[in-house]
DRENKE-810611 format. One line per 5 residues: number of its first residue (from 0); their letters; for each residue x, z negated, y of C-alpha. Coordinates in steps of 0.001 Angstrom, whole numbers. Example, Ala and Ser with C-alpha at 12.3 -4.5 7.8 and 13.67 -1.06 7.14 Angstrom:
2
0 = as = 12300:-7800:-4500  13670:-7140:-1060 .
END
This chain:
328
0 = xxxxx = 16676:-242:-7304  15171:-3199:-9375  12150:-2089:-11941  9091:-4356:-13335  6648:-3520:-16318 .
5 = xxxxx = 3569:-1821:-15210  910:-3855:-17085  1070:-2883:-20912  1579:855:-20124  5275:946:-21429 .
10 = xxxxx = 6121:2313:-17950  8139:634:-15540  8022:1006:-11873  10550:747:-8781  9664:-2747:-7157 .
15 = xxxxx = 9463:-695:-3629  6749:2218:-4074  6141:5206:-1332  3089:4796:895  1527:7979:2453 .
20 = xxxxx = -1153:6086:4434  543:6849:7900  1060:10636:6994  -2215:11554:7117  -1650:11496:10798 .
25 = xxxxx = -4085:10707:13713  -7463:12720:13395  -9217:10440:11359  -10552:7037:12155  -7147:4975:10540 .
30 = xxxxx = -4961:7470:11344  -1490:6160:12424  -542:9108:15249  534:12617:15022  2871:13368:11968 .
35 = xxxxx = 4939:15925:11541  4890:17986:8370  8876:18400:7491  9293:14430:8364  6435:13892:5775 .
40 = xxxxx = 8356:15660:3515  11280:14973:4107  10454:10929:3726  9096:11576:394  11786:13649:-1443 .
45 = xxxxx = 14370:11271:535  12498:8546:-1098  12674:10151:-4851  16455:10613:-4253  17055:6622:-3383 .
50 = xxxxx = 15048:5688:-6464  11426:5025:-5628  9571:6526:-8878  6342:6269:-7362  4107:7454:-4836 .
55 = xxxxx = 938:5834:-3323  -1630:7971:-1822  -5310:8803:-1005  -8360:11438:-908  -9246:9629:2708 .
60 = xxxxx = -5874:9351:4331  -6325:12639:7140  -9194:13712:5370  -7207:14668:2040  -3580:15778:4576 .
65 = xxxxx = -1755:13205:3053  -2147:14568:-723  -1846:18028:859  1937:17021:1860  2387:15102:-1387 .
70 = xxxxx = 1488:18079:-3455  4128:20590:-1039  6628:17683:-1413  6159:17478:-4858  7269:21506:-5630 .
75 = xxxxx = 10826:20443:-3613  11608:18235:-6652  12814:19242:-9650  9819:18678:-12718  12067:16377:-14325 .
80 = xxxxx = 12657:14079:-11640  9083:13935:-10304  7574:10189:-9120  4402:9287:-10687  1461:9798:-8315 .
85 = xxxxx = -1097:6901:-7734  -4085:7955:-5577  -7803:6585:-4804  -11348:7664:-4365  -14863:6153:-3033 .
90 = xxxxx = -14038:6506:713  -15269:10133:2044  -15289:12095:5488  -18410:11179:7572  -17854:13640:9913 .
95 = xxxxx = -16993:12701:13701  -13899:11198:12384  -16072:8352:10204  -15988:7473:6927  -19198:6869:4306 .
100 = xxxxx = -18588:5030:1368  -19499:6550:-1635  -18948:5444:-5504  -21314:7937:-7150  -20745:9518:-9947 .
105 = xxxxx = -20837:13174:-9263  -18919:11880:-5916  -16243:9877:-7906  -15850:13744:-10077  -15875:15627:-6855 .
110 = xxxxx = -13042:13402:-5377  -11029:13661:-8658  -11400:17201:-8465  -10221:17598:-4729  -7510:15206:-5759 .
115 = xxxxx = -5831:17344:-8172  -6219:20187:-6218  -4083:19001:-2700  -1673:17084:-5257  -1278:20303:-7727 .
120 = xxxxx = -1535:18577:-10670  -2900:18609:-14159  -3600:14931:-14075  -3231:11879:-11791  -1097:9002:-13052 .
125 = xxxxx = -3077:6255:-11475  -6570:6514:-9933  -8256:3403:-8238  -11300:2995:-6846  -10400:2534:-3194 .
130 = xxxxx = -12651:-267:-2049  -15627:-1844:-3973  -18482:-619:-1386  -21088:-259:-2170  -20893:-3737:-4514 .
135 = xxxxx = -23678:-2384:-6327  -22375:1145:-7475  -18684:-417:-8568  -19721:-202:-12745  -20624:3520:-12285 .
140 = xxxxx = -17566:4518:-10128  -15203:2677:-13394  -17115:4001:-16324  -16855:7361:-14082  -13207:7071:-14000 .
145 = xxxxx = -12965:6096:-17770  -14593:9011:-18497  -12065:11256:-16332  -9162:9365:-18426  -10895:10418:-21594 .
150 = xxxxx = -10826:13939:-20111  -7282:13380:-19777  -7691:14098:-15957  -6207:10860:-15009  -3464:8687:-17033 .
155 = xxxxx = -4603:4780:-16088  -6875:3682:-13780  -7133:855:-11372  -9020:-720:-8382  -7974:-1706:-4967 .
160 = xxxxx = -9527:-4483:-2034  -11417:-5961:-5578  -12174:-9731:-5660  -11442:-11417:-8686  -15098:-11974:-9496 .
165 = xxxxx = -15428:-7713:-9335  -12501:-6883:-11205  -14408:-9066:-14081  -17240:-7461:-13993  -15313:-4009:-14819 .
170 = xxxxx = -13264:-5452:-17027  -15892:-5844:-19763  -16271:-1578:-19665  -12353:-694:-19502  -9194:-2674:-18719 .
175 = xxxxx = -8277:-2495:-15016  -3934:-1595:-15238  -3659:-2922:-11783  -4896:-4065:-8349  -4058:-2743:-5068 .
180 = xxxxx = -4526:-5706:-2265  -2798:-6064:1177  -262:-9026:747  2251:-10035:3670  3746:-13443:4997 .
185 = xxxxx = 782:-12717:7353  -1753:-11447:4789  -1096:-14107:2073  -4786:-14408:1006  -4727:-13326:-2554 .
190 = xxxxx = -2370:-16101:-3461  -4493:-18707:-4312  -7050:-16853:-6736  -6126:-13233:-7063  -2405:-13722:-7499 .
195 = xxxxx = -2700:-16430:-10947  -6213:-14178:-12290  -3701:-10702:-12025  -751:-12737:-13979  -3257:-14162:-16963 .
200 = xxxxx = -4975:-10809:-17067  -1871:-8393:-17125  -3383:-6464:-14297  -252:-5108:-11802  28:-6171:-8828 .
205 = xxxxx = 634:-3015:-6048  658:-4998:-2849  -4:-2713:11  1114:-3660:3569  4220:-5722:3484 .
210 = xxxxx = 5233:-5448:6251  2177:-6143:8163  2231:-2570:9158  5318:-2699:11484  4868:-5844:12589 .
215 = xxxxx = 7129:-7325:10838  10339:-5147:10441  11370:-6734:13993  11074:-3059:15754  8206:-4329:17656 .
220 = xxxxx = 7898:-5301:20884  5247:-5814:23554  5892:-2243:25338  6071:-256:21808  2577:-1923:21353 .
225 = xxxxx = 1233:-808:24735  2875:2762:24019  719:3218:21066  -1420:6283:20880  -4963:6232:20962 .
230 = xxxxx = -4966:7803:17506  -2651:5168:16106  -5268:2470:14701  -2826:84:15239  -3811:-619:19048 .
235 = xxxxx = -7162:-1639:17889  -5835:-4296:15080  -5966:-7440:16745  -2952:-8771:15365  -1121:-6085:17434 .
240 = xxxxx = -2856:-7538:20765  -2782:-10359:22817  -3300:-13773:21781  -2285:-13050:18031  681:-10295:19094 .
245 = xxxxx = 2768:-12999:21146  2820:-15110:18130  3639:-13079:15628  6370:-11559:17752  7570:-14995:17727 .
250 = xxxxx = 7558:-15054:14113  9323:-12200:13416  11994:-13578:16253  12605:-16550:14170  12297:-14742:11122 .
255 = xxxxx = 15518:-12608:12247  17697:-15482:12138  17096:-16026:8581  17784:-12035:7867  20584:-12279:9644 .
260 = xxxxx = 22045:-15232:7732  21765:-12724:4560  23011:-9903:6523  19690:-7994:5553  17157:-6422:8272 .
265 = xxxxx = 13809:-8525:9104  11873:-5485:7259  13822:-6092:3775  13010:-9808:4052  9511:-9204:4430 .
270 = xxxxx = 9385:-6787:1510  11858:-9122:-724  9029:-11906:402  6439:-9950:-1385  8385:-9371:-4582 .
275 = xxxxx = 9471:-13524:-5124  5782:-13588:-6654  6142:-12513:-10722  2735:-11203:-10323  3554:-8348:-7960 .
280 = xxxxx = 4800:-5525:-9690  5965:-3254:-6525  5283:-3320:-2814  4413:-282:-1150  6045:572:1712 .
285 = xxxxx = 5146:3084:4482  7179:6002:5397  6950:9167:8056  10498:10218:8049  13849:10099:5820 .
290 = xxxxx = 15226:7674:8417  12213:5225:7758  12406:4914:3967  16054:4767:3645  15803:2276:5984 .
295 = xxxxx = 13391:-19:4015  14172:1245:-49  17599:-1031:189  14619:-3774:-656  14466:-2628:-3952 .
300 = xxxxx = 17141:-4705:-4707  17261:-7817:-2969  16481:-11018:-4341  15664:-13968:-2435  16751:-17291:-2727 .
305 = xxxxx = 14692:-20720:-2983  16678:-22091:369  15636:-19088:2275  11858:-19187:884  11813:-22909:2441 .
310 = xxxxx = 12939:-21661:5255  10152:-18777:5559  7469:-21201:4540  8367:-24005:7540  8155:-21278:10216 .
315 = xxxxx = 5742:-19977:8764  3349:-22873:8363  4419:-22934:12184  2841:-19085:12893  -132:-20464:10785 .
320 = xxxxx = -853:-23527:13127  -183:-21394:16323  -2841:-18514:14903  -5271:-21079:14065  -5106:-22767:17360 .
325 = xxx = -6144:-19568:19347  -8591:-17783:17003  -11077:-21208:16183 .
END
């Protein structure tokens, strides 16, 4: 497992981090399915053994389940070789399975304090404002959470979805340590302002997604879409229907030729992808079993080389041309 700075911290983190998102299961409005409880657990302590050192999570994934089975996974491993914990506030249950959006402060404390309650800790090692909504309430959510890390309730803190134009605005009342943004070959948004800003500014870079969430680890295929369950949020995503599913199953069919030529899988490309930026400190990846992550964690250490990037970008720039073709 390869390891890159974490901002100015003096920590160091394992280029492939531990998503929870899809643990959470399927009773809330992005849930990913039903999950069972010893494959949650069992993909996270299977995930400390291979070398991940952290672990992503969130108040809203299930409705706080996810930090539930983080915190029962976290008394399986031994103190000493416990991951840091990263996990978010601002999104809250609605009730009916929606979601308000909430950056208040006496919200923000009420999160923090439901946080470290699931998780069972004295303090979380990252804490990020989840998304910036409402725009207007962003500066009291971040002086909120740089009070909590005066309290020594939280170790750094962070933001996630932010635009560069938001992150400045916080800047000016307490450093931001990093940034939490989907980034894919077919998410690749944030290269062309967010990436270069996050590199000047020393804010990490914790891409989320990387694998397009399945789509691109080349397990997909038109009847595992139409087999999703209604409680998988996946079946709504248009990328995962028709017009935009036949092309990116295309993609990922020419992508495997280039895996193959490395004799990696289609999912460690994808990941590997991710991490050729300098700017992107790890790339969390998604687990809800032992058999998932130790699929995936061999990415920690794979390197890709300029030939094969060429080679991504031309098909690619194909995908691109196809996509814009049908959604104009």
């Amino acid at each position: 497992m390869l390891f890159r700075p974490f901002s100015n911290t003096g920590l160091s983190l394992s280029v492939v981090g531990l998503g929870t998102w899809a643990i959470g299961g399927g009773d809330w409005k992005f849930g990913w399915g039903d999950q069972d409880e010893s494959d949650a657990i069992g993909a996270i302590t299977a995930a400390v053994e291979k070398g991940i050192n952290w672990i992503d999570t969130a108040a809203i994934y299930g409705e706080g389940r996810s930090e539930e089975l983080v915190g029962k996974a976290l008394r399986q491993i031994p103190v000493a070789q416990r991951p840091l914990i990263a996990t978010k506030c601002g999104r809250v249950p609605a009730g009916n399975g929606e979601i308000e959006k909430k950056l208040k402060r006496g919200s923000v404390i009420a999160e923090c304090e439901g946080s470290l309650k699931r998780l069972g800790v004295d303090c979380i090692d990252l804490y990020q404002l989840h998304w910036p909504e409402p725009d207007e309430d962003i500066e009291e959510a971040w002086q909120t959470l740089t009070d909590l890390k005066q309290q020594g309730k939280v170790r750094y803190i962070g933001v996630s979805n932010h635009s560069v134009q938001q992150m400045q605005r916080l800047q000016s009342i307490h450093p931001i340590v990093s940034l939490q943004p989907p980034y894919s070959m077919i998410a690749p948004e944030i290269e062309s302002e967010i990436l270069p800003w996050c590199g000047a500014n020393d804010v990490s870079v914790l891409c989320y997604s990387p694998m397009g969430k399945g789509l691109l680890t080349g397990s997909f295929s038109r009847d595992r879409v139409q087999a999703l369950s209604a409680k998988d949020h996946r079946s709504r995503d248009p990328r995962f229907n028709p017009p935009q599913l036949d092309i990116n199953l295309r993609f990922v069919s020419s992508l495997q030729a280039i895996s193959d030529a490395l004799g990696w899988t289609v999912a460690e490309l994808a990941i590997a992808w991710t991490l050729r930026r300098p700017e992107v400190t790890s790339a969390i990846v998604g687990a809800r079993s032992a058999k998932q992550i130790e699929e995936t964690v061999t990415a920690g250490d794979r390197v890709l080389n300029p030939d094969s990037i060429n080679a991504i970008g031309r098909i690619l720039a194909e995908r691109n041309s196809e996509l814009a073709e049908v959604t104009r």
